[in-house]
Biopython code that builds the backbone (N, CA, C, O; Angstrom):
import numpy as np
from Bio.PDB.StructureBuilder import StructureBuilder

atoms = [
    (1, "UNK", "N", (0.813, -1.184, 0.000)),
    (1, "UNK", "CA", (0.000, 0.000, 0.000)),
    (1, "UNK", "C", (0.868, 1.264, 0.000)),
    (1, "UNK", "O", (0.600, 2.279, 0.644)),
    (2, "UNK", "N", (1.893, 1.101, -0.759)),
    (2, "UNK", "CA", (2.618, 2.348, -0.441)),
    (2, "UNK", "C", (2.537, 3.351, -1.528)),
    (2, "UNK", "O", (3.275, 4.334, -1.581)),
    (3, "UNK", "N", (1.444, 3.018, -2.554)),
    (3, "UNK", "CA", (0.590, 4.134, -3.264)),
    (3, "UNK", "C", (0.042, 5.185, -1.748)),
    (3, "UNK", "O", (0.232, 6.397, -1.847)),
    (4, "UNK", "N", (-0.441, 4.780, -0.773)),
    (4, "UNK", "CA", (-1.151, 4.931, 0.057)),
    (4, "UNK", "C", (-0.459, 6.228, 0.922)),
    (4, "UNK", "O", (-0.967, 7.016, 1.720)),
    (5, "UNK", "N", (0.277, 6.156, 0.648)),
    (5, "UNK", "CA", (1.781, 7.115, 1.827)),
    (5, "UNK", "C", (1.405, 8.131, 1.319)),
    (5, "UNK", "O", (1.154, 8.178, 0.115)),
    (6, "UNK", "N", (1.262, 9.360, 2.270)),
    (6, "UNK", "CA", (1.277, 10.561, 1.895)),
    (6, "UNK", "C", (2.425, 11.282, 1.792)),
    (6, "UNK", "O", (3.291, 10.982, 2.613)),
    (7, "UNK", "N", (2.691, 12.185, 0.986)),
    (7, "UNK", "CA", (4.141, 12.359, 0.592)),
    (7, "UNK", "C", (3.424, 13.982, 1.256)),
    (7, "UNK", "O", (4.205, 14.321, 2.145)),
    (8, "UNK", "N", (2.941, 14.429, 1.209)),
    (8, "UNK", "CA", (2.250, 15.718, 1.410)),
    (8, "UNK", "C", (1.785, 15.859, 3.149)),
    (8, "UNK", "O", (0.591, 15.660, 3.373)),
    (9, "UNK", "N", (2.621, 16.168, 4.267)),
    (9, "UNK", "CA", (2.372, 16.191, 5.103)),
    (9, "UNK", "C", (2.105, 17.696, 6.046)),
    (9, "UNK", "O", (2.507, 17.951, 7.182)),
    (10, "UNK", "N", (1.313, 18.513, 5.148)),
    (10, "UNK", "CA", (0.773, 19.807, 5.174)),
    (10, "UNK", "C", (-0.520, 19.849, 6.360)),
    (10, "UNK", "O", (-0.943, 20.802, 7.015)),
    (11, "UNK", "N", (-0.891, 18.583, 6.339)),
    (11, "UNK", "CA", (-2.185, 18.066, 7.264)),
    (11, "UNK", "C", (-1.666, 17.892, 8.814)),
    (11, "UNK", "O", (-2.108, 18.350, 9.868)),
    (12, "UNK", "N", (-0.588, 17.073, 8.529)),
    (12, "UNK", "CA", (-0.088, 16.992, 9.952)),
    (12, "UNK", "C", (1.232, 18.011, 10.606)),
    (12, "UNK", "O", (1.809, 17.785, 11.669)),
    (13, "UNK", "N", (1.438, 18.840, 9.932)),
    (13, "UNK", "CA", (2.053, 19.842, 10.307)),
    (13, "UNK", "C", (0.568, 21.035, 10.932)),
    (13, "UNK", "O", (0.281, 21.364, 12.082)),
    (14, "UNK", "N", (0.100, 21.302, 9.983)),
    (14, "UNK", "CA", (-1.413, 22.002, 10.709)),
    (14, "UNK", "C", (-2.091, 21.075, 12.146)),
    (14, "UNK", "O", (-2.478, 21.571, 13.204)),
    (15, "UNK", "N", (-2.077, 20.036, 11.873)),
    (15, "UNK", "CA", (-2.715, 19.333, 13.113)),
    (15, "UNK", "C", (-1.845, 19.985, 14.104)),
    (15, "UNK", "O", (-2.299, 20.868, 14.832)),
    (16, "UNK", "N", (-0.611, 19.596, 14.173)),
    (16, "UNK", "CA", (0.616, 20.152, 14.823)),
    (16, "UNK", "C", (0.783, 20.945, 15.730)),
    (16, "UNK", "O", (1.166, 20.907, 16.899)),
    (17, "UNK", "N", (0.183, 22.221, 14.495)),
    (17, "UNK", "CA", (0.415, 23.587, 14.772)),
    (17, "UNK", "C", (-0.813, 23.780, 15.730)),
    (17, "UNK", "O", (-0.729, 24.749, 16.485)),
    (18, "UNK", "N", (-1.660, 23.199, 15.793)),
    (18, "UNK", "CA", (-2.858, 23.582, 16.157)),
    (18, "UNK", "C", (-3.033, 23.375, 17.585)),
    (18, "UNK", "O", (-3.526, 24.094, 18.453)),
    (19, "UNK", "N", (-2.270, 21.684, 17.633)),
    (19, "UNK", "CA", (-2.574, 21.252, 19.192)),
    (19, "UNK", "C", (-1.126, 22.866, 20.165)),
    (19, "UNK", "O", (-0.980, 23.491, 21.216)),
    (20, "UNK", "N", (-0.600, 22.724, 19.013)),
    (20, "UNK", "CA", (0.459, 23.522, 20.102)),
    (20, "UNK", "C", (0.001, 25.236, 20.441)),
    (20, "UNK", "O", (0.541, 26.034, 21.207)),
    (21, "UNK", "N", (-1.040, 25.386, 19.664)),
    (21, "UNK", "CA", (-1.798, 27.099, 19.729)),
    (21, "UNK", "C", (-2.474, 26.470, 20.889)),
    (21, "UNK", "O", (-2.062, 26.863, 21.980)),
    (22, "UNK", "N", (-3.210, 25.779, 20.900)),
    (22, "UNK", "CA", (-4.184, 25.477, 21.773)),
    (22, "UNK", "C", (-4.292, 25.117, 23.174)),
    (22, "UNK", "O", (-5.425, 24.946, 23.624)),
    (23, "UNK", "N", (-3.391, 24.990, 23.851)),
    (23, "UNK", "CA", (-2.447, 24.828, 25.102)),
    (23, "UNK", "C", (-3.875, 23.767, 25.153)),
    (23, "UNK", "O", (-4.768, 24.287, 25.823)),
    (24, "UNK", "N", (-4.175, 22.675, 24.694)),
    (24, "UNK", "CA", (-4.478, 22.067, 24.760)),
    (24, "UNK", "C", (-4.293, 20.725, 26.359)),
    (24, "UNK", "O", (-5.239, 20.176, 26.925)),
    (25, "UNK", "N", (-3.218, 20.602, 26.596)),
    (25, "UNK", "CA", (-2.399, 20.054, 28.028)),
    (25, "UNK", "C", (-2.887, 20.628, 28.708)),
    (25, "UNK", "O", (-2.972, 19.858, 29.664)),
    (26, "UNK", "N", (-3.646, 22.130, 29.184)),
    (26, "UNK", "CA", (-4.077, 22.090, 29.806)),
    (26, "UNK", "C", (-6.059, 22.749, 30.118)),
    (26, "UNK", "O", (-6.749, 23.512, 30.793)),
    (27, "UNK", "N", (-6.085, 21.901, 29.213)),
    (27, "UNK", "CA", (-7.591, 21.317, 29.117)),
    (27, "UNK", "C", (-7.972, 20.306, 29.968)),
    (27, "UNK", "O", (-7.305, 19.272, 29.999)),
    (28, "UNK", "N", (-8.815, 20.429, 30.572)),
    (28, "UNK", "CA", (-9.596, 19.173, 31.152)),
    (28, "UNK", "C", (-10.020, 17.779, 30.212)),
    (28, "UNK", "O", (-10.391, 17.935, 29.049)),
    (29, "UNK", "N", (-9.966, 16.980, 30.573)),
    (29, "UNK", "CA", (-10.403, 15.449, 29.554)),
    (29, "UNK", "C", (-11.599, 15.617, 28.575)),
    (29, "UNK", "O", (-11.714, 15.287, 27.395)),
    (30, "UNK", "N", (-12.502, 16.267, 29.482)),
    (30, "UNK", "CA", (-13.861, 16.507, 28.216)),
    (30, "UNK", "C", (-13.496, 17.584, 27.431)),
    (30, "UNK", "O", (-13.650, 17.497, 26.213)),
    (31, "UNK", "N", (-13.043, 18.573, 27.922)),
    (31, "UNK", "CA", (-12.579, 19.713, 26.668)),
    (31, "UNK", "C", (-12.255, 19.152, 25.657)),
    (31, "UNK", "O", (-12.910, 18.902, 24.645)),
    (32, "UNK", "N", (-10.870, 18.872, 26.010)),
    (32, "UNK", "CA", (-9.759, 18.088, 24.937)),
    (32, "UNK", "C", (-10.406, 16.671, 24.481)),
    (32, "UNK", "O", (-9.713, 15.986, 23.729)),
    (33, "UNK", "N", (-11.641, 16.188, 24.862)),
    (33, "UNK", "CA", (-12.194, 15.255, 23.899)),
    (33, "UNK", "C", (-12.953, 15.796, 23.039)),
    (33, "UNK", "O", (-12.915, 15.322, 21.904)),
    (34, "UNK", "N", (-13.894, 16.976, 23.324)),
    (34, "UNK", "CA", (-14.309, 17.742, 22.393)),
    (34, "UNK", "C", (-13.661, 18.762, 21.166)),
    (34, "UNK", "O", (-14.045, 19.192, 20.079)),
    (35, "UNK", "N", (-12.502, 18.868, 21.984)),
    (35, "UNK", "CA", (-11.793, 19.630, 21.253)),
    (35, "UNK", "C", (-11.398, 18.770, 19.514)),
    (35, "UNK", "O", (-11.596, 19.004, 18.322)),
    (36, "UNK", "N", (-10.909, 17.972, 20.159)),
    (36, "UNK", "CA", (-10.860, 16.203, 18.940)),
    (36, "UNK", "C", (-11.788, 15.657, 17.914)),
    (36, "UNK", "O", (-11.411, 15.197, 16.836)),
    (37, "UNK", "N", (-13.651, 15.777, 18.514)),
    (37, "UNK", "CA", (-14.132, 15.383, 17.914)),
    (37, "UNK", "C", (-14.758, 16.725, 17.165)),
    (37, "UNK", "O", (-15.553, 16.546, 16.241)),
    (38, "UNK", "N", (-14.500, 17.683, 17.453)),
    (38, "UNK", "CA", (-14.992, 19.324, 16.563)),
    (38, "UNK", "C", (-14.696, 19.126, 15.079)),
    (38, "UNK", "O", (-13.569, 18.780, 14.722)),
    (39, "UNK", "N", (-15.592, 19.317, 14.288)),
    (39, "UNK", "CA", (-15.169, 19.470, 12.756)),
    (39, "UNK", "C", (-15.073, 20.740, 12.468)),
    (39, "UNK", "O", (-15.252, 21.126, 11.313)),
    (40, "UNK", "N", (-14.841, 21.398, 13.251)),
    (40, "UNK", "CA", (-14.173, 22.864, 12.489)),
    (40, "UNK", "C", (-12.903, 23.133, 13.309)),
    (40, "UNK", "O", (-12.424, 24.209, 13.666)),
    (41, "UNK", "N", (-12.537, 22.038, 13.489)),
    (41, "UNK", "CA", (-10.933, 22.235, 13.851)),
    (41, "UNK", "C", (-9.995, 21.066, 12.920)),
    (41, "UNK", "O", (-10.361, 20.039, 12.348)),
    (42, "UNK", "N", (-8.881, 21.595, 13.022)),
    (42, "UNK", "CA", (-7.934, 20.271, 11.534)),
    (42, "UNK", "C", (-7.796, 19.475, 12.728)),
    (42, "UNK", "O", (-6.603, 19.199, 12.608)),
    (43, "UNK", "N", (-8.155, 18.908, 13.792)),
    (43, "UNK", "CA", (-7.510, 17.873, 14.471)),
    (43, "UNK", "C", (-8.660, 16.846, 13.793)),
    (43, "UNK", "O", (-8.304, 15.676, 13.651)),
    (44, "UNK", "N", (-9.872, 17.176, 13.413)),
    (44, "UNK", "CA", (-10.702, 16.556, 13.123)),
    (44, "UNK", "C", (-10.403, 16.274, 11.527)),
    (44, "UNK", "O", (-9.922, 17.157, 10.818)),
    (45, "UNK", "N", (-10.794, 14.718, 10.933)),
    (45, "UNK", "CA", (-10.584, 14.907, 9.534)),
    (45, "UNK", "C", (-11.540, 13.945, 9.192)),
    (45, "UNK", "O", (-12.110, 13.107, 9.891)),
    (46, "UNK", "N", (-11.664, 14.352, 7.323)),
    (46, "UNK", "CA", (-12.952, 13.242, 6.830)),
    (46, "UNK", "C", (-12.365, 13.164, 5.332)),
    (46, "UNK", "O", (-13.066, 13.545, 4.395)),
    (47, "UNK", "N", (-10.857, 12.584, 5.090)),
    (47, "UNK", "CA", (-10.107, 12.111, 4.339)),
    (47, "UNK", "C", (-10.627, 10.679, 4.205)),
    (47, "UNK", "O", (-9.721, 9.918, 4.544)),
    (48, "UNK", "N", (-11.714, 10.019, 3.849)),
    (48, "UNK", "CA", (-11.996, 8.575, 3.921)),
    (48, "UNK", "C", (-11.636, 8.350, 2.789)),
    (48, "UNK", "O", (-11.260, 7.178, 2.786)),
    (49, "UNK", "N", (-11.507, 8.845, 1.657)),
    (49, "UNK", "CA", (-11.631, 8.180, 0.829)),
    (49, "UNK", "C", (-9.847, 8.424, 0.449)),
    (49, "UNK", "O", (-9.625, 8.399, -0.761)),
    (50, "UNK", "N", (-8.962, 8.584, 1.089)),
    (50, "UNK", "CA", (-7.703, 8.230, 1.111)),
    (50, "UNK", "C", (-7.043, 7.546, 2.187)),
    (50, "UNK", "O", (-5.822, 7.456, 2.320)),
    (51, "UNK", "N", (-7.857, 7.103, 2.893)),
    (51, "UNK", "CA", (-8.020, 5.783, 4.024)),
    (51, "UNK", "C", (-7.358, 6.324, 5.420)),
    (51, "UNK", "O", (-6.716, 5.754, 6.302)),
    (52, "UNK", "N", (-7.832, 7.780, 5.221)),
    (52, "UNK", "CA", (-7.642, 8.433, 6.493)),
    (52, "UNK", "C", (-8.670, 9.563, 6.938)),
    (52, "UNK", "O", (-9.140, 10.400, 6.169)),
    (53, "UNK", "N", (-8.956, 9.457, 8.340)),
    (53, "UNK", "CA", (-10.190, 10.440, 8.531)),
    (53, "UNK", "C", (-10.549, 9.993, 10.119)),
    (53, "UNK", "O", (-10.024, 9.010, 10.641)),
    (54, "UNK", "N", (-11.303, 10.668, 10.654)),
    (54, "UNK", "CA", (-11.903, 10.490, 12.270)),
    (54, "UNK", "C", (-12.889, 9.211, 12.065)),
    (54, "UNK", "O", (-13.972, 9.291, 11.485)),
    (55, "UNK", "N", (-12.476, 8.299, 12.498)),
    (55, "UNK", "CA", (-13.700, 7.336, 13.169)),
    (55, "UNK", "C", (-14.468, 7.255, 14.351)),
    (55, "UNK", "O", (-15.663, 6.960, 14.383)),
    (56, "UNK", "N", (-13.662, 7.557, 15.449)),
    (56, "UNK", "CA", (-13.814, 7.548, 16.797)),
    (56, "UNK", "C", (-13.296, 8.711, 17.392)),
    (56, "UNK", "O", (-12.612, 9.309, 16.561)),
    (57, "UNK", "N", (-13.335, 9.353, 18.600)),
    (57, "UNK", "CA", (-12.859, 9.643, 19.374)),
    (57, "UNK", "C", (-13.095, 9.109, 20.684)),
    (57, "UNK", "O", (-14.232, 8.782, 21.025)),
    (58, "UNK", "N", (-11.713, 8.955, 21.739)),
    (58, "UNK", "CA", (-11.792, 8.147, 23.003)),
    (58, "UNK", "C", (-11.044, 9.027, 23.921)),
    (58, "UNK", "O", (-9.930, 9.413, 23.568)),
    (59, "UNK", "N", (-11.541, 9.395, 25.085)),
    (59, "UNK", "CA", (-10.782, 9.932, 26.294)),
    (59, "UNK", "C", (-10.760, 9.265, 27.384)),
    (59, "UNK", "O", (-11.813, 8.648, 27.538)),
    (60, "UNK", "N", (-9.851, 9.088, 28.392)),
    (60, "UNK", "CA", (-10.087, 8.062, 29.622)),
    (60, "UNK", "C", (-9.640, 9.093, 30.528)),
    (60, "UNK", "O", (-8.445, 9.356, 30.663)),
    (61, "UNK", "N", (-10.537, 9.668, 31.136)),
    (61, "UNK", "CA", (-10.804, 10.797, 32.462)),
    (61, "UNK", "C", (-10.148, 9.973, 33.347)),
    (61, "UNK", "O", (-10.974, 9.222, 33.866)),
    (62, "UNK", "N", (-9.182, 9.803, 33.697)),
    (62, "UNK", "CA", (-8.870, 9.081, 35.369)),
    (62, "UNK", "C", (-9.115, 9.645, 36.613)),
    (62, "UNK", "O", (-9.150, 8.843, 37.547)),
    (63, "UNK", "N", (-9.251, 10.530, 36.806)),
    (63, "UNK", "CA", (-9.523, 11.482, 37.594)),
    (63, "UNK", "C", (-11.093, 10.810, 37.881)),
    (63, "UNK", "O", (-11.726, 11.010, 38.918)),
    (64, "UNK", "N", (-11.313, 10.422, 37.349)),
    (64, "UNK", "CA", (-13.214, 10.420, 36.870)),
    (64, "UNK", "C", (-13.537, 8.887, 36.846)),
    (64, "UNK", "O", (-14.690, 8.467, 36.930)),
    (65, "UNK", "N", (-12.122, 7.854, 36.692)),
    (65, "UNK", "CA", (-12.266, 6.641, 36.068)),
    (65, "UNK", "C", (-13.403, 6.328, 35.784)),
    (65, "UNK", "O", (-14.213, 5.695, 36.459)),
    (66, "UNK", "N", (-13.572, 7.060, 34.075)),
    (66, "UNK", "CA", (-14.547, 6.938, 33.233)),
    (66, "UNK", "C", (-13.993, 7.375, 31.814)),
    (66, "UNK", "O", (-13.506, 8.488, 31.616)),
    (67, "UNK", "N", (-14.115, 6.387, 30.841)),
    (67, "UNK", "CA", (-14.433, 6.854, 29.432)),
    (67, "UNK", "C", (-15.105, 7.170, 28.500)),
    (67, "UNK", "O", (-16.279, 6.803, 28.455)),
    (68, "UNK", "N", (-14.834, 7.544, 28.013)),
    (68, "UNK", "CA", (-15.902, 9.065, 26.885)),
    (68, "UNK", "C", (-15.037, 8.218, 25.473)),
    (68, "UNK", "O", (-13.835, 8.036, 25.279)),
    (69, "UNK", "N", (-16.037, 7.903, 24.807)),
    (69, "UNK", "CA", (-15.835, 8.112, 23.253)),
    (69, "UNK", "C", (-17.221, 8.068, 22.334)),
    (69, "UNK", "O", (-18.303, 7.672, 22.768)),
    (70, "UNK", "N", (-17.051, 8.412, 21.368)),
    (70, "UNK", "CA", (-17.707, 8.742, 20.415)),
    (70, "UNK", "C", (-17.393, 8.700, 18.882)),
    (70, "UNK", "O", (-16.229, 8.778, 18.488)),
    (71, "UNK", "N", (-18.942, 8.516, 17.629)),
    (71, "UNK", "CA", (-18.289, 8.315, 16.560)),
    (71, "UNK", "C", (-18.818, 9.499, 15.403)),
    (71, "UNK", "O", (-19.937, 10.004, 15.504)),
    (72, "UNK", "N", (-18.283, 9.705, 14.783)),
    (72, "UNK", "CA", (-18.549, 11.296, 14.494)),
    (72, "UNK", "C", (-20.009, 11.634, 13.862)),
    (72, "UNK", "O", (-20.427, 10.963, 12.919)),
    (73, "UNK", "N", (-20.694, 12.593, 14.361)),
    (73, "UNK", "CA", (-22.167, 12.828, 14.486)),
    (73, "UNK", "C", (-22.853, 12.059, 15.300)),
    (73, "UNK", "O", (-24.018, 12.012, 14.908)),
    (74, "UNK", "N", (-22.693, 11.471, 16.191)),
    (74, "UNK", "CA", (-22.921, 10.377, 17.102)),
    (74, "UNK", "C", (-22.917, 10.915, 18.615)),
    (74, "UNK", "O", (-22.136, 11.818, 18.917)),
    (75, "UNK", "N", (-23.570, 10.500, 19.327)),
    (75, "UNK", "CA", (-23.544, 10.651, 20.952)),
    (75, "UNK", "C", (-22.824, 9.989, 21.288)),
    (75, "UNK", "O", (-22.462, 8.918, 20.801)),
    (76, "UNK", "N", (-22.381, 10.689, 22.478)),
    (76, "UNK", "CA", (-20.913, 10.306, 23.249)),
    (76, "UNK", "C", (-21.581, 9.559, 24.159)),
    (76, "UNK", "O", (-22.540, 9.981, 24.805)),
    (77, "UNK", "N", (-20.841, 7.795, 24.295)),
    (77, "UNK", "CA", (-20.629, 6.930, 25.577)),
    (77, "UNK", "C", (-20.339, 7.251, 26.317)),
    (77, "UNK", "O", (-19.452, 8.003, 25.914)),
    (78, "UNK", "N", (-20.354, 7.339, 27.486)),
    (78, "UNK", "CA", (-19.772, 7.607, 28.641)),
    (78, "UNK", "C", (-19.427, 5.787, 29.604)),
    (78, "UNK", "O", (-20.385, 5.014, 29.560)),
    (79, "UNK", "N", (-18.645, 5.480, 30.062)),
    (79, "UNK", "CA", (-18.315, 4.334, 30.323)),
    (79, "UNK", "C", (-17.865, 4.348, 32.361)),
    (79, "UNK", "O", (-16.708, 4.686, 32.610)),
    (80, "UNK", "N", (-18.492, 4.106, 33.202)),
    (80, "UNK", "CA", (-17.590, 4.027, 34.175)),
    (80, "UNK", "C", (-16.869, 3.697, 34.947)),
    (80, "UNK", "O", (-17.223, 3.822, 36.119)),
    (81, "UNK", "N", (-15.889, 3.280, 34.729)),
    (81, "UNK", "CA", (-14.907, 2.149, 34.638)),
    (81, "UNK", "C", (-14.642, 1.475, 35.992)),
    (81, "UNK", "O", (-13.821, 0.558, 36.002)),
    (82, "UNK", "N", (-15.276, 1.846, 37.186)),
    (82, "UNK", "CA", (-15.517, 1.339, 38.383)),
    (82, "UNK", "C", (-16.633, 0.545, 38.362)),
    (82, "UNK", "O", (-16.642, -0.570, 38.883)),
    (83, "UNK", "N", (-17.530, 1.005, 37.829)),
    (83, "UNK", "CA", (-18.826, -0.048, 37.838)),
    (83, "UNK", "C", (-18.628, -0.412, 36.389)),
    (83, "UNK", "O", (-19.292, 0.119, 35.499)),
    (84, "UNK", "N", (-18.152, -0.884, 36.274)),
    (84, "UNK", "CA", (-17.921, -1.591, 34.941)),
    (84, "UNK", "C", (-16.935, -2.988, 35.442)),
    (84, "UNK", "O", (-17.273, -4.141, 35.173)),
    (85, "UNK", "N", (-16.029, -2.736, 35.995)),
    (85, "UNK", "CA", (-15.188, -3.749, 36.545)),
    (85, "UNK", "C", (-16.060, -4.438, 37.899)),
    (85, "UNK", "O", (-16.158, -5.611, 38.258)),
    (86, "UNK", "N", (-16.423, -3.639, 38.258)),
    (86, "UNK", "CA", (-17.584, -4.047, 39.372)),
    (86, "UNK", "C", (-18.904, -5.131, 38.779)),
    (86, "UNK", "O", (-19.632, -5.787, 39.525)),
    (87, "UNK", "N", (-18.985, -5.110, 37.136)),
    (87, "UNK", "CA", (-19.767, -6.211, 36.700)),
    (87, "UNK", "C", (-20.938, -5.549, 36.274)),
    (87, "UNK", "O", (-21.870, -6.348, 36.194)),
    (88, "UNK", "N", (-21.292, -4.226, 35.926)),
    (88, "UNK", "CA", (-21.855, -3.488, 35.610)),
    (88, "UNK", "C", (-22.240, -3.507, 34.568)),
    (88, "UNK", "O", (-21.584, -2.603, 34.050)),
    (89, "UNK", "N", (-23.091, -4.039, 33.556)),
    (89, "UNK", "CA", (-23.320, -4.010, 31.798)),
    (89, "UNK", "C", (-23.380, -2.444, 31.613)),
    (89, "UNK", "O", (-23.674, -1.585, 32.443)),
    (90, "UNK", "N", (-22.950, -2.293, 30.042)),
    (90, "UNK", "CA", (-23.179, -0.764, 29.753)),
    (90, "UNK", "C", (-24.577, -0.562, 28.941)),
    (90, "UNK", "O", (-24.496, -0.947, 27.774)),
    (91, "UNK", "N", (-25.404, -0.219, 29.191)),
    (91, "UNK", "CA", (-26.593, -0.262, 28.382)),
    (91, "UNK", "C", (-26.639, 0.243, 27.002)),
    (91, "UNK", "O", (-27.453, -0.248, 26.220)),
    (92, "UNK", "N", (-26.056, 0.927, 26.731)),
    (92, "UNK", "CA", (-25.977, 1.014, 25.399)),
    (92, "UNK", "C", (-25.258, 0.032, 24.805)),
    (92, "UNK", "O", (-24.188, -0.267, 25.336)),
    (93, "UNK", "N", (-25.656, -0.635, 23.658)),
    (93, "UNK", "CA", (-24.823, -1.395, 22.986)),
    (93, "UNK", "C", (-24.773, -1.557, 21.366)),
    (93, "UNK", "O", (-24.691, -2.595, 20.711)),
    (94, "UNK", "N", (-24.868, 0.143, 20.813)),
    (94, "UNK", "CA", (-24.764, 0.015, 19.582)),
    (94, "UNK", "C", (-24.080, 2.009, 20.092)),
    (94, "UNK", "O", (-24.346, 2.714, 21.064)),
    (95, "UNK", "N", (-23.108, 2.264, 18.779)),
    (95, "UNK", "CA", (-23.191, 3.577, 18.578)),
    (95, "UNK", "C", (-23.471, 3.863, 16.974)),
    (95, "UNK", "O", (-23.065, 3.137, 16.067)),
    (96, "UNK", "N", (-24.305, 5.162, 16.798)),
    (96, "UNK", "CA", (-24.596, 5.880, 15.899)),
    (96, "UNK", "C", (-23.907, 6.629, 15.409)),
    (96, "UNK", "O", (-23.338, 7.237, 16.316)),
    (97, "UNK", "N", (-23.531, 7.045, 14.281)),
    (97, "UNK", "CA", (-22.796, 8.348, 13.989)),
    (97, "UNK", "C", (-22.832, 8.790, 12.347)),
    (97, "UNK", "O", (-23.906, 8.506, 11.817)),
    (98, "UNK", "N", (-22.063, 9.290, 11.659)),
    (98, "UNK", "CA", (-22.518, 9.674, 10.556)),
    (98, "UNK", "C", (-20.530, 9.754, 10.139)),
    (98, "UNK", "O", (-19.768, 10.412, 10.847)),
    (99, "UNK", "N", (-20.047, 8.945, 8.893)),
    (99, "UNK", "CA", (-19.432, 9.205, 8.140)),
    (99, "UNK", "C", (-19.563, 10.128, 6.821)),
    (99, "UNK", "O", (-19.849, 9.682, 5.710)),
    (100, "UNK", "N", (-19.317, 11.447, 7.106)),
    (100, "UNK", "CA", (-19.521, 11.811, 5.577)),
    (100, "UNK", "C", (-18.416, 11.494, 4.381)),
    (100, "UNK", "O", (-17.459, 12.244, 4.188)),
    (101, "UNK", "N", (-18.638, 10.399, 3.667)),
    (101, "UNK", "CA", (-18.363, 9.631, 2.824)),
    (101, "UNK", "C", (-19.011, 9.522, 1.381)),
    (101, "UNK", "O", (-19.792, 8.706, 0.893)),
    (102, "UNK", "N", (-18.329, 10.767, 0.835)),
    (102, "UNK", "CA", (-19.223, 10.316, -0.641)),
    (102, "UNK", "C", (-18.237, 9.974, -1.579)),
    (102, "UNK", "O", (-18.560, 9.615, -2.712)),
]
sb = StructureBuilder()
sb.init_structure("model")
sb.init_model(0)
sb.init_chain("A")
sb.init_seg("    ")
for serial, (resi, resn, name, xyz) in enumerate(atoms, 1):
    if name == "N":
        sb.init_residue(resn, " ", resi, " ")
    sb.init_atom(name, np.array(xyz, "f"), 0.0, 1.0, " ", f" {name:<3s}", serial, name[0])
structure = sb.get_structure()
């Protein structure tokens, strides 16, 4: 797949640039998960049809021991990882979301 290689790494230099404007580090876990799954920011992408783009986003709050992810246009899971190990089912058991993929 090395048709596949991007020789053009203009995307991840902007990603780059972006997390480092954004003092992002010191964001709280949900910020900076939102911050991730935002489509009007370049951290977010919908390159699918060059076999790159956002599928998911995942944060693990420890502070919170709980995880957050989500799939893009989709409601965010919330997971809590104490009652979860505790034997806890997660009731949701499908996620929704929207690839824009044409």
């Amino acid at each position: 797949m090395l048709r596949l290689n991007r020789e053009n790494l203009e995307g991840t230099k902007e990603r780059l640039n972006y997390l480092s404007q954004s003092k992002i580090e010191k964001m709280n876990g949900q910020d900076a998960f939102n911050t991730f799954r935002d489509a009007a920011t370049p951290l977010y992408n919908e390159h699918y049809h060059e076999f790159f783009g956002t599928l998911h986003t995942f944060a693990y709050l420890f502070d919170e021991n709980k995880i957050i992810t989500a799939i893009p246009g989709g409601e965010v899971l919330e997971v809590d990882f104490n009652k979860w190990v505790r034997g806890e089912s997660i009731k949701q058991n499908v996620l929704n979301g929207y690839l824009n993929y044409f």
